[in-house]
Backbone as CSV, one residue per row, in Angstrom:
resi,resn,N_x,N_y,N_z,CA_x,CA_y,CA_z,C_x,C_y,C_z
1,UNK,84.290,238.422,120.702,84.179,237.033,121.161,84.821,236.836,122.540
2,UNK,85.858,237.750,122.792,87.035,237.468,124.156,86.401,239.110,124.709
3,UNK,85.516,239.468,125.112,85.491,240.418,125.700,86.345,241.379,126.710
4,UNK,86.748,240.146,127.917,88.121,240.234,128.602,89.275,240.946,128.185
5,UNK,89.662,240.004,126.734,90.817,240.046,126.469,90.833,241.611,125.427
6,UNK,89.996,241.800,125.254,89.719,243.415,124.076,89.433,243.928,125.230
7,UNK,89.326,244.133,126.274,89.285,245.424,127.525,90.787,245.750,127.649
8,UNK,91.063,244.477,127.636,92.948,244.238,128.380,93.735,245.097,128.047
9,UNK,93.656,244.563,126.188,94.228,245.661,125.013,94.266,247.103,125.033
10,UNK,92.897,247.137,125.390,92.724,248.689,125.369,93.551,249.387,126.437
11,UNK,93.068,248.661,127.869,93.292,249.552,129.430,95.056,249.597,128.926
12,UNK,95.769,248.655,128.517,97.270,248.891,127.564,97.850,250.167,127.018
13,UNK,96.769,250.655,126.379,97.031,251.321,125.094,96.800,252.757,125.915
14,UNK,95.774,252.784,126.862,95.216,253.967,127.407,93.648,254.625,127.060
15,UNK,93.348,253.611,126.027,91.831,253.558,125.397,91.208,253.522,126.530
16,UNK,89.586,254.056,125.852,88.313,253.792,126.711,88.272,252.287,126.520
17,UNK,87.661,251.467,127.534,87.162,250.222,127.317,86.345,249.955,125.821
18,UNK,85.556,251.166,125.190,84.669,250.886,124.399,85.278,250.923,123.077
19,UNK,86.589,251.290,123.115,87.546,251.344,121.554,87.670,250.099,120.667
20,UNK,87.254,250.480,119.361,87.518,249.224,118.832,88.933,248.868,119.065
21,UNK,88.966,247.386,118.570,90.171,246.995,118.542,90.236,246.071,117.356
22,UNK,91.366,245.318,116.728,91.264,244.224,115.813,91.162,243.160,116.462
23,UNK,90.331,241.955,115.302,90.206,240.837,116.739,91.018,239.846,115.156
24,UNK,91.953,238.803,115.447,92.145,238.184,114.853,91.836,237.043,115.429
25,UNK,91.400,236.050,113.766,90.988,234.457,114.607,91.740,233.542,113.665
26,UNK,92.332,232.853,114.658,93.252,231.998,113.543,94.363,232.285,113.022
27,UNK,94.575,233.436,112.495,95.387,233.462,111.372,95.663,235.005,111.940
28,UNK,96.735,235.565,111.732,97.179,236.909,111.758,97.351,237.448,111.108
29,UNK,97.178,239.134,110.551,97.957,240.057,109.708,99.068,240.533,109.983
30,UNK,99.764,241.078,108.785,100.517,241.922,108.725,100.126,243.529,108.963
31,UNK,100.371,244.364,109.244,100.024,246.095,109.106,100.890,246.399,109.356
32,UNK,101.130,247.533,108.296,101.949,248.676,108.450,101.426,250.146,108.674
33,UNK,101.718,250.469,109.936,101.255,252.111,110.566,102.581,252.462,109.651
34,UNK,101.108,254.384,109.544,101.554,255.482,108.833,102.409,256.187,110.100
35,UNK,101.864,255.822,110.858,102.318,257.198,111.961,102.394,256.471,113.041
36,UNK,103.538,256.932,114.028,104.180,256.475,115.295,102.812,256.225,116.379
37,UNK,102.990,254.749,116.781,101.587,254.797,118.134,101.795,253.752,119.083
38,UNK,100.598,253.392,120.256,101.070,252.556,120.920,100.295,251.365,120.517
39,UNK,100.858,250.435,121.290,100.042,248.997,120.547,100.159,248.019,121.600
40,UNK,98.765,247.293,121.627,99.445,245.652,122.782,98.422,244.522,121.936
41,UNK,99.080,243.466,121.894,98.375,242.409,121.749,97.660,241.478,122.642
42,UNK,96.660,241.079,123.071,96.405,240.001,124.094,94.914,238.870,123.479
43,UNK,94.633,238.364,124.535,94.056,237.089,123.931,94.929,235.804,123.897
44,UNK,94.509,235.235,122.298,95.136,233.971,122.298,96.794,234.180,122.090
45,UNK,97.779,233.281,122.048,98.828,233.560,122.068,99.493,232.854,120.872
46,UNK,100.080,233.950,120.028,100.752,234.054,118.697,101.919,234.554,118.927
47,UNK,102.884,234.104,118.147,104.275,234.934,117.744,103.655,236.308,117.337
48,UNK,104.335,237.466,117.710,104.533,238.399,117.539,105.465,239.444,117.425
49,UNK,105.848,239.893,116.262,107.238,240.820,116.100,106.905,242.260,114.707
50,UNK,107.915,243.006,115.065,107.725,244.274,114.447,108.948,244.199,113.736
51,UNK,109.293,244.423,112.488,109.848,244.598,111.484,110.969,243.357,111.944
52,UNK,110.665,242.467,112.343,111.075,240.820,112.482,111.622,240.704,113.793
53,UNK,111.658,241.683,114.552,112.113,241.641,116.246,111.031,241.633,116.880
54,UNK,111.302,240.048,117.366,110.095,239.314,118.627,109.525,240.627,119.890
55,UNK,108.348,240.371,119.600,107.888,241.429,120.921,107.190,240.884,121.658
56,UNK,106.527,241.102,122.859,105.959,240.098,123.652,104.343,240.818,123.640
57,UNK,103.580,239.357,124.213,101.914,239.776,124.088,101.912,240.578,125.593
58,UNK,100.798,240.516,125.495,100.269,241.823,126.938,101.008,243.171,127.816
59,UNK,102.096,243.905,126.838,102.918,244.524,126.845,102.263,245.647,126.207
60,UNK,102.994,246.697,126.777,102.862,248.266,126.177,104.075,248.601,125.035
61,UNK,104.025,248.525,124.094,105.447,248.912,123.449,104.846,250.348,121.928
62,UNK,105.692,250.758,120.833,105.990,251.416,120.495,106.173,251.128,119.036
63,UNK,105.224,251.170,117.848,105.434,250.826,116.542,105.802,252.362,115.865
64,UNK,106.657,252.513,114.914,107.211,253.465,114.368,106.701,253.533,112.991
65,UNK,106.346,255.053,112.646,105.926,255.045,111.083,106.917,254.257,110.312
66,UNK,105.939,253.745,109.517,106.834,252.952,108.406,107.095,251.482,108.693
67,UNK,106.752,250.884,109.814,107.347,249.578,110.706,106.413,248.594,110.386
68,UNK,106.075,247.396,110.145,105.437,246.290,110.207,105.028,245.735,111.001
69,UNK,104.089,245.095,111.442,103.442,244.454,112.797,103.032,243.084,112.191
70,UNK,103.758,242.227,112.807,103.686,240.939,112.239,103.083,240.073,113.227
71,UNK,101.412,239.372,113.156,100.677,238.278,114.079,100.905,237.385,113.417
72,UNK,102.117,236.195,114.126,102.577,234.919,113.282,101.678,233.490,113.920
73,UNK,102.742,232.570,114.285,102.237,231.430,114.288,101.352,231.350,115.503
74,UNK,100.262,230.559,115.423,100.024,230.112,116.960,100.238,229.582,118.208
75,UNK,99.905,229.545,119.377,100.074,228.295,119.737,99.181,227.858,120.885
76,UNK,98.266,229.079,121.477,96.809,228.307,122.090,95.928,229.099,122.411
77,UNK,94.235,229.362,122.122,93.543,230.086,121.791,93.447,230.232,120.312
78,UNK,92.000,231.112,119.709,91.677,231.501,118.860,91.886,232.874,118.808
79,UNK,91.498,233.830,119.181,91.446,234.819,119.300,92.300,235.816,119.619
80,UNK,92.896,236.954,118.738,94.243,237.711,119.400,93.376,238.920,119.004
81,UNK,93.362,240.408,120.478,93.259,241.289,119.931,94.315,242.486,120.220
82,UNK,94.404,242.899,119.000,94.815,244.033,118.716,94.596,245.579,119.350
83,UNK,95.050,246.304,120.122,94.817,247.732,120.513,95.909,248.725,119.997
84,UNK,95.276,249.930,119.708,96.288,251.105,119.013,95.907,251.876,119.621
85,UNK,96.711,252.688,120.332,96.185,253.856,120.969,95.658,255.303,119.918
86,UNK,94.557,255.410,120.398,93.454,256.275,119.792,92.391,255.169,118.919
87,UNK,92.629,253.863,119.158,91.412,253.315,118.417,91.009,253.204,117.006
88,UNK,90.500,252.276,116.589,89.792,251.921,115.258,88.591,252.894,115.071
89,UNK,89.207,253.747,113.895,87.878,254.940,113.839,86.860,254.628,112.793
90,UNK,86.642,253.601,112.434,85.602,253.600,111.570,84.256,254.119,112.068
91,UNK,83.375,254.114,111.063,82.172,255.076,111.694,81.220,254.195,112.348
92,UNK,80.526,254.078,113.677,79.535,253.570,114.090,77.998,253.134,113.587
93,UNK,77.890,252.091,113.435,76.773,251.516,112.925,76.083,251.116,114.085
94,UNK,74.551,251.713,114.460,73.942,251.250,115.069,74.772,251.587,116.950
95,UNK,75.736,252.297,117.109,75.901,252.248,118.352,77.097,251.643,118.171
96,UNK,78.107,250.798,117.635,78.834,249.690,117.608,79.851,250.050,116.434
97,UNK,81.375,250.179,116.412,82.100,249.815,115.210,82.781,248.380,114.974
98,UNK,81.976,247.781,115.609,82.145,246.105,115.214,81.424,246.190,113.925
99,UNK,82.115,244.421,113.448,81.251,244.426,112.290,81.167,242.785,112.285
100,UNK,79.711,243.251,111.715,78.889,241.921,112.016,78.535,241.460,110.497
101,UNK,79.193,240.505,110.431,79.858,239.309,108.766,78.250,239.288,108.233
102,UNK,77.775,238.267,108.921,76.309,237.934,108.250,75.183,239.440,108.061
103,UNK,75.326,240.413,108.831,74.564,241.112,107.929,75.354,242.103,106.947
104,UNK,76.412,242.311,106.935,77.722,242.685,106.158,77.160,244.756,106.690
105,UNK,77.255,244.497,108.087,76.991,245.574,108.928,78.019,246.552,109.475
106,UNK,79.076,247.625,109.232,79.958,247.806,110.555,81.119,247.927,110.110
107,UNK,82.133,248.413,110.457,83.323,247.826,110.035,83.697,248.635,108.705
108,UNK,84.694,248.271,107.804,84.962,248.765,106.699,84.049,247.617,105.646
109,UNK,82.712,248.370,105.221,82.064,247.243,104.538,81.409,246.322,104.956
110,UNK,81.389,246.188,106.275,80.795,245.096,106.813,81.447,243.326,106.407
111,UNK,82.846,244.072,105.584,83.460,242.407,105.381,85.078,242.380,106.435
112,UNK,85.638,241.281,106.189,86.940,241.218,107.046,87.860,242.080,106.171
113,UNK,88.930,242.407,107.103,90.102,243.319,106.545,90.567,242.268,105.523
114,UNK,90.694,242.652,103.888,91.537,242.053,103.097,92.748,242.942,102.903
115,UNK,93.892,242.135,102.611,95.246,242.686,101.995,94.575,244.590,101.740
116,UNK,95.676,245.547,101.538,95.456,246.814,100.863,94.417,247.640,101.521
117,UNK,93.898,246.865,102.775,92.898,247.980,103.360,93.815,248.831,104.041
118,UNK,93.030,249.999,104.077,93.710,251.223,104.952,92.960,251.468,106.035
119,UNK,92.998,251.533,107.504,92.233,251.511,108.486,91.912,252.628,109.287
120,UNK,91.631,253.600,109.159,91.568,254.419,109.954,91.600,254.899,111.502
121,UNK,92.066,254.911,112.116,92.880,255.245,113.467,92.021,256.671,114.505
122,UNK,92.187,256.469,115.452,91.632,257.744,116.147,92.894,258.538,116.668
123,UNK,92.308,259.897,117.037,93.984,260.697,117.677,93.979,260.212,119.193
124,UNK,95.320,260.411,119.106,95.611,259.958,120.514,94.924,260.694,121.838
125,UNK,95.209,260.133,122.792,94.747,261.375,123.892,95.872,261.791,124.349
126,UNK,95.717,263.220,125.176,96.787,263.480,125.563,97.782,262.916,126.778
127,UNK,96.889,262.265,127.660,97.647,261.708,128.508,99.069,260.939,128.457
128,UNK,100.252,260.964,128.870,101.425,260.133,128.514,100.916,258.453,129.003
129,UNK,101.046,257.246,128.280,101.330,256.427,128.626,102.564,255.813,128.498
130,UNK,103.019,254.551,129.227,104.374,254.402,129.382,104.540,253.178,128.208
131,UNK,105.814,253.262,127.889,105.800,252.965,126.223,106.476,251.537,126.833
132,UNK,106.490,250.808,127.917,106.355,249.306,127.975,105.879,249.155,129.571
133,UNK,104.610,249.210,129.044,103.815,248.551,130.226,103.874,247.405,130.077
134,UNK,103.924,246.285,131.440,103.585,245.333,131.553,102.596,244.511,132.335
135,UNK,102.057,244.089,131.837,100.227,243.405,132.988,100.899,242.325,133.560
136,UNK,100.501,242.129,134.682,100.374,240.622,135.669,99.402,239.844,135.282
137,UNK,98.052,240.664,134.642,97.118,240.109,134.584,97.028,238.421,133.337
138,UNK,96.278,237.846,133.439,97.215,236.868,132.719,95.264,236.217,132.196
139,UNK,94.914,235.909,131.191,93.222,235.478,131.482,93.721,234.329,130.510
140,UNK,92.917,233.391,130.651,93.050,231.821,130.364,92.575,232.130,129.156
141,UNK,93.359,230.825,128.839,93.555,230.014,126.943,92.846,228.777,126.901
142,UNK,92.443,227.853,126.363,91.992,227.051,126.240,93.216,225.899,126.505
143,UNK,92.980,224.435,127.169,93.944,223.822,126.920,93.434,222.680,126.551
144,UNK,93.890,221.026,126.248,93.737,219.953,126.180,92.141,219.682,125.939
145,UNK,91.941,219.928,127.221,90.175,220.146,127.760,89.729,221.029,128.707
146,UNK,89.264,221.907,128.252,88.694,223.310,128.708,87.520,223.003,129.515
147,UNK,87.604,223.546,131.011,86.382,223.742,131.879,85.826,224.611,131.600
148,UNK,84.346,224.789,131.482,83.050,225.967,131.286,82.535,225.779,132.071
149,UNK,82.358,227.048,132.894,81.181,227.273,134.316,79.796,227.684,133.219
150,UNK,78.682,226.637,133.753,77.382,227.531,133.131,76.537,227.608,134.578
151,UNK,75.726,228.199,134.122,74.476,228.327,135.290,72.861,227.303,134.325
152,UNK,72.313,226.615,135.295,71.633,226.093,134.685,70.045,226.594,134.507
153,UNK,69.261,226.581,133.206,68.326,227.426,132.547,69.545,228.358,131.422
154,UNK,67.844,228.937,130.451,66.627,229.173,131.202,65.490,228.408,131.111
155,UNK,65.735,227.265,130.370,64.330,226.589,129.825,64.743,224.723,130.917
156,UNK,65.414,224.735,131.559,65.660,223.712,132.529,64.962,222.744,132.286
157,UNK,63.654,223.304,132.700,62.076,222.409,133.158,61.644,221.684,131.301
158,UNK,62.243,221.982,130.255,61.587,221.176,129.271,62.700,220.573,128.744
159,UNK,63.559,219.807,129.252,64.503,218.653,129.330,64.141,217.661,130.446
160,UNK,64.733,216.024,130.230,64.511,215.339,130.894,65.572,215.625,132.229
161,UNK,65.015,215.146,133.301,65.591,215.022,134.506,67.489,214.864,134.659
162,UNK,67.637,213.962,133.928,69.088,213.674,133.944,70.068,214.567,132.668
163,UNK,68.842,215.437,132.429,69.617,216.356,131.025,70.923,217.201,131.223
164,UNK,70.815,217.450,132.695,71.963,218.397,133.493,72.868,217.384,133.940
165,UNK,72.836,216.521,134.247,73.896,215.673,134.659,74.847,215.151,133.392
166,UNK,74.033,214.729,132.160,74.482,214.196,131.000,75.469,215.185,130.470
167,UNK,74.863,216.496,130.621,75.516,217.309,129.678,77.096,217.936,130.537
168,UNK,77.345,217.711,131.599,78.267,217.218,132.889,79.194,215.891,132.454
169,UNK,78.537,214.749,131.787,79.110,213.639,132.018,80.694,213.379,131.156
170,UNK,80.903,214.418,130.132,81.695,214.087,129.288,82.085,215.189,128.266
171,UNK,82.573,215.059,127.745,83.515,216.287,126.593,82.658,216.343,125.497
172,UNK,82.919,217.625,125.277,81.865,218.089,124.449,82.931,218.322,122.877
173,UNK,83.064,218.361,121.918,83.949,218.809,121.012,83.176,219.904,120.148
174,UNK,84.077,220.792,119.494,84.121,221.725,118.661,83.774,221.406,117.498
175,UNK,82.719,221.222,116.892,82.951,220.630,115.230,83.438,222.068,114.502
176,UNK,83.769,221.464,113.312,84.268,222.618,112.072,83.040,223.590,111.493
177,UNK,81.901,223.351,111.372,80.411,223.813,111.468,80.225,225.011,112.612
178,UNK,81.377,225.409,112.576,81.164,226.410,114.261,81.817,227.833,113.654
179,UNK,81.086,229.356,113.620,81.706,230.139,113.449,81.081,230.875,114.457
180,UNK,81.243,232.391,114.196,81.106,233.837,115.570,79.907,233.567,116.066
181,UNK,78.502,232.842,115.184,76.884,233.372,116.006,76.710,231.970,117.025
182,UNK,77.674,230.766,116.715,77.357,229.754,117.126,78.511,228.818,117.449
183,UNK,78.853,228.029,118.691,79.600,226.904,117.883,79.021,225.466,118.156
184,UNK,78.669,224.848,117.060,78.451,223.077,117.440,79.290,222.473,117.893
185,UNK,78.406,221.379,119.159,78.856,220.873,119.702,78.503,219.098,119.374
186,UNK,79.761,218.597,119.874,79.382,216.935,119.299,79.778,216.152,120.968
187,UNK,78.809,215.862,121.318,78.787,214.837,122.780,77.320,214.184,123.076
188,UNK,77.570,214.032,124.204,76.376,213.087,124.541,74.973,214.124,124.584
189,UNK,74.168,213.552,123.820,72.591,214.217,123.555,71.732,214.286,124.594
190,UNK,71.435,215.655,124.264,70.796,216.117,126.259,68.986,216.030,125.299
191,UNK,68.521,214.985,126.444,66.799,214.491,126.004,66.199,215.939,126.262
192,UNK,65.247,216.000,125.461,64.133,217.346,126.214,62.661,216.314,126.535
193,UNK,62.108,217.007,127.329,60.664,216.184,127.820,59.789,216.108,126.694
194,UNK,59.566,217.149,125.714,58.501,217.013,124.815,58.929,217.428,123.294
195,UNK,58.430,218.623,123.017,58.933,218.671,121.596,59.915,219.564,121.815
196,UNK,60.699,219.457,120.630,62.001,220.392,120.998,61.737,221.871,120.505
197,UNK,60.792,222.511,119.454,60.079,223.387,119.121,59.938,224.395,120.247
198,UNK,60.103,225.280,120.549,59.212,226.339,121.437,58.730,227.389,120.693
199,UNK,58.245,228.565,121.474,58.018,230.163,120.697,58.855,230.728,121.076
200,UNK,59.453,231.212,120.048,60.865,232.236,120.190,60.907,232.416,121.246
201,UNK,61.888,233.089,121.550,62.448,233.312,122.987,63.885,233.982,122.501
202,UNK,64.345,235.176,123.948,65.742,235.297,124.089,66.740,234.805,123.773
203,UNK,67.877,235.078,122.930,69.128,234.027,123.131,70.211,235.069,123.882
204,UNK,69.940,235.062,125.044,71.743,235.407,125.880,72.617,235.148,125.323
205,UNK,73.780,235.972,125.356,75.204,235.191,125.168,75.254,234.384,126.099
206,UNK,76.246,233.333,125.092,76.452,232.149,126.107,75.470,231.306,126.258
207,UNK,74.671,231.355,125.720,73.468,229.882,126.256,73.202,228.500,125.130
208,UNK,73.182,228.053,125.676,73.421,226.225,125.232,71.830,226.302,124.652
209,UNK,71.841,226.190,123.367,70.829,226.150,122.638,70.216,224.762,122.380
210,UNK,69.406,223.867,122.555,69.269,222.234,122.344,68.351,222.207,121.022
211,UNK,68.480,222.307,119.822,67.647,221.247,118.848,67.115,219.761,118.487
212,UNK,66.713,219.268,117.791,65.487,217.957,117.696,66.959,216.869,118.080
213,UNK,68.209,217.272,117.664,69.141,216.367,117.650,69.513,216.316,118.997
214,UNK,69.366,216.771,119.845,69.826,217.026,121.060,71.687,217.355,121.215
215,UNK,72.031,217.843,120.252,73.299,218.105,120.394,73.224,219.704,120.536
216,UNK,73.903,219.775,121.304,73.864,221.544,121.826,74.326,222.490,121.002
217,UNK,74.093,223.577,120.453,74.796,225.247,119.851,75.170,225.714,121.416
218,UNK,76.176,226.130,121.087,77.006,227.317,122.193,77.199,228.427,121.693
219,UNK,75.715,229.123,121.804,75.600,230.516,120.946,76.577,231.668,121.333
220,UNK,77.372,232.681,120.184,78.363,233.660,120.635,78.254,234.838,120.366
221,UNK,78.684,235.632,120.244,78.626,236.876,119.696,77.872,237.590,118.865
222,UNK,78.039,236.941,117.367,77.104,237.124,116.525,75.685,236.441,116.667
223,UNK,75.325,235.691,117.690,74.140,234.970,117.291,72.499,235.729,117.427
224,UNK,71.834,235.202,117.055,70.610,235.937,116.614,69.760,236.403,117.704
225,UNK,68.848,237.209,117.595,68.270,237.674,118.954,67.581,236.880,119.774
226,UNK,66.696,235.966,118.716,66.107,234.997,119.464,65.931,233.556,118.565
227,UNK,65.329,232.628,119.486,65.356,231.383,118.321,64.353,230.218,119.428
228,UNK,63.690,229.287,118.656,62.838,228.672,118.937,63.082,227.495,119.155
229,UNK,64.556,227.095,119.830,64.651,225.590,120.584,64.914,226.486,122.007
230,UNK,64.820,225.245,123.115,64.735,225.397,123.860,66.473,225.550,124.671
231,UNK,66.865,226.255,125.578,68.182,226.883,126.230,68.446,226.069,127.992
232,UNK,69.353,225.163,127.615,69.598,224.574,128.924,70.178,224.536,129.750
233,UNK,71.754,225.855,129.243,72.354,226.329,130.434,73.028,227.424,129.745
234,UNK,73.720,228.769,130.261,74.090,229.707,130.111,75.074,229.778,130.871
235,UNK,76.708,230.372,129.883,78.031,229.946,130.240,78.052,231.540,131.194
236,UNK,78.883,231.215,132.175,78.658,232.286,132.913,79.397,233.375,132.538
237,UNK,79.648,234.917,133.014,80.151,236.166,132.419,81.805,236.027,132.089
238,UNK,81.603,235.388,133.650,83.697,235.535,133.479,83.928,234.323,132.654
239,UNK,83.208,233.495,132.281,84.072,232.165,131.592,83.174,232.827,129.963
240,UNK,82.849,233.781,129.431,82.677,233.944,128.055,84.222,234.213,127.149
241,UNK,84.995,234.272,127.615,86.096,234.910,127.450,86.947,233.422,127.107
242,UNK,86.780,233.131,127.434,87.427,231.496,127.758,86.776,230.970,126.912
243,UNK,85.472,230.436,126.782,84.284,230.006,125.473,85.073,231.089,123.813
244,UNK,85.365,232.044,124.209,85.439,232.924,123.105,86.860,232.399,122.462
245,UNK,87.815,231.771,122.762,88.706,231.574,122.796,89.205,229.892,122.034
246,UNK,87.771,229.000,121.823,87.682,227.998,121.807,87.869,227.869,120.428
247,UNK,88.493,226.618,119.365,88.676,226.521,117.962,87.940,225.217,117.357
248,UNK,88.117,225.204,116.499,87.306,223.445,116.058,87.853,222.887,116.231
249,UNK,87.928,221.706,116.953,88.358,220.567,117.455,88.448,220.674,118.710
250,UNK,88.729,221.480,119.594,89.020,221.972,120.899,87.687,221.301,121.805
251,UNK,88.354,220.433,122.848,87.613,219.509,123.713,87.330,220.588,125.051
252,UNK,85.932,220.375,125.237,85.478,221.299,126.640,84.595,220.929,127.745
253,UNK,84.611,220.693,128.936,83.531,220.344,129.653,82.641,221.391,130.119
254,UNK,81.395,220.881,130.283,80.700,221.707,131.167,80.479,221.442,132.920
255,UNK,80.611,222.492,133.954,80.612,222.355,134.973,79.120,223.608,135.734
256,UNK,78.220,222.578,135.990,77.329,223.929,136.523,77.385,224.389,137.823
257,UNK,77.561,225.134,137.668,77.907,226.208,139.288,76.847,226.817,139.562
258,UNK,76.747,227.640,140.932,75.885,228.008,141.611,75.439,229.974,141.059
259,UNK,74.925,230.474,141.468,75.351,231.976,141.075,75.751,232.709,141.775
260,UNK,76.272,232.412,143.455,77.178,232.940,143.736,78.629,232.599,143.395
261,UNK,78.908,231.615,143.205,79.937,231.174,142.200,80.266,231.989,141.133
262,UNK,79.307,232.329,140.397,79.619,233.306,138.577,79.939,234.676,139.383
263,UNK,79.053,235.123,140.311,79.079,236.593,140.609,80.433,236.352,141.747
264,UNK,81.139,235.710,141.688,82.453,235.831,142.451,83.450,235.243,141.596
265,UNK,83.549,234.760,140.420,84.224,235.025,139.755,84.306,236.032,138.371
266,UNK,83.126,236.584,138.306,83.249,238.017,137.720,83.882,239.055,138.419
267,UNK,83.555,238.734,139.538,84.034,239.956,141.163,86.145,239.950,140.292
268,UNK,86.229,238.596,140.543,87.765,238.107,140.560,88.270,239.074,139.256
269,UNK,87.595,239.087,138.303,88.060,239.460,136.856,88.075,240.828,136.820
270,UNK,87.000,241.613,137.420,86.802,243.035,137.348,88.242,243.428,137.952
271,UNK,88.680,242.656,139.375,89.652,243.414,140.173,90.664,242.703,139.604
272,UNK,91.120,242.073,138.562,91.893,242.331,137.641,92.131,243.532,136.680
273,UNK,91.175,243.877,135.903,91.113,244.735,134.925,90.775,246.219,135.693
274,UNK,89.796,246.288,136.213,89.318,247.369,136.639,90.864,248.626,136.861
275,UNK,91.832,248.230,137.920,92.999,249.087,138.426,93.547,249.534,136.822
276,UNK,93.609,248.586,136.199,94.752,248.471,134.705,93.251,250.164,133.892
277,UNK,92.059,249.926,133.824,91.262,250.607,133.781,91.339,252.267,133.975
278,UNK,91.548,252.017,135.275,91.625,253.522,135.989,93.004,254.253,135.603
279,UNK,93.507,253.410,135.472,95.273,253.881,135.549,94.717,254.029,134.162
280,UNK,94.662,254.334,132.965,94.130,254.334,131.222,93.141,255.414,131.494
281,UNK,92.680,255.887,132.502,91.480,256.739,132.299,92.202,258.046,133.092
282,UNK,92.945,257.955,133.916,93.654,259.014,134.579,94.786,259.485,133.878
């Protein structure tokens, strides 16, 4: 869901970018490692401590066989992920050791970690990493009311004229009806010109889905390949991370930008991560 923030983890740990990681939403686990490794948390921001001594998020530190890893309270964002150096080894489904809930695909089972699971781990690499790194890098949380850059399309032309301005005019909210493939939105109803029906079509991440109600889906991660309402703006690359991050109730605007705008603030994000990257790969 935080794409960003599961690179972060990893370039931390010394992982490939492509390592799983744990993604917690909401709510945190407990785990206890068998065997000595490295670990960082980033994303949303939770209390975090190891056998009850506070540790800090976006840090390189050092869990010891036998030790506890405790993701406690919240306090802004959804999303915390987890990195272990050598990675979540479950076996690849389809290309991917994510796991995807609704088709119960991936993962251990294709369901969420309950209590008593045992997780399987990858070996380390050999490279030394330093057992408290610390990032500058810092990627946004949601606050009060969250700005979203979209780009506007792809279906523009079958909304009314003022459909882009409306959907601009005011806060959009999070309803509770919102999980990984989608989240509903409750604000002012963006008109379409004719029927709201189309023929399937693409769903991008990130794109503002409009049904008969005219209240928008802000399709995510899990959402389906394609679908037959019409798409009236698409949240741009570097702000998915930020969208990913969003909870029910959580107030957000939309702001449409240009596309040199998105492709210069993706530019901004890469030369964040990218150095943290290389330094994990060397």
């Amino acid at each position: 869901m935080d794409p960003w923030s599961h690179r972060l983890a990893n370039a931390l740990v010394g992982n490939d970018a492509s390592a799983a990681t744990l993604e917690s939403t909401l709510l945190g686990p407990e785990i206890e490692f068998d065997d000595e490794r490295l670990v960082a948390l980033t994303g949303a921001e939770f209390d975090l401590s190891v056998d009850g001594r506070r540790r800090s998020m976006n840090t390189t530190f050092t869990v010891s066989a036998g030790s506890r890893l405790r993701i406690g309270a919240r306090s802004s964002g959804a999303r915390a992920y987890l990195a272990i150096a050598g990675g979540v080894a479950v076996q690849k489904v389809l290309g991917s050791r994510s796991t995807h809930l609704v088709s119960r695909l991936g993962g251990l089972s294709g369901r969420p970690l309950i209590a008593g699971d045992a997780v399987p781990l990858g070996p380390v690499g050999e490279a030394p990493i330093p057992t408290s790194l610390v990032t500058t890098a810092r990627l946004p949380t949601p606050g009060q009311e969250t700005r979203i850059r979209v780009l506007a399309g792809p279906h523009e032309e079958r909304f009314t004229a003022d459909a882009i301005g409306l959907l601009q005019s005011a806060a959009y909210q999070v309803s509770n009806d919102s999980d990984r493939m989608g989240f509903r939105l409750v604000g002012p109803p963006l008109p379409h010109k004719g029927a709201a029906d189309i023929i399937s079509d693409a769903t991008p991440l990130g794109v503002l889905q409009v049904p008969g109600s005219g209240q928008p889906v802000l399709l995510m991660a899990d959402r389906q390949t394609t679908g037959g309402y019409p798409n009236l703006a698409t949240v741009i690359s570097a702000d998915i991370g930020l969208a990913g991050q969003l909870a029910p109730g959580d107030r957000i605007r939309f702001d449409v930008c240009t596309a040199h705008d998105a492709l210069s603030a993706l530019i901004k994000l890469e030369q964040l991560l990218l150095p943290l990257e290389r330094n994990a790969a060397s």
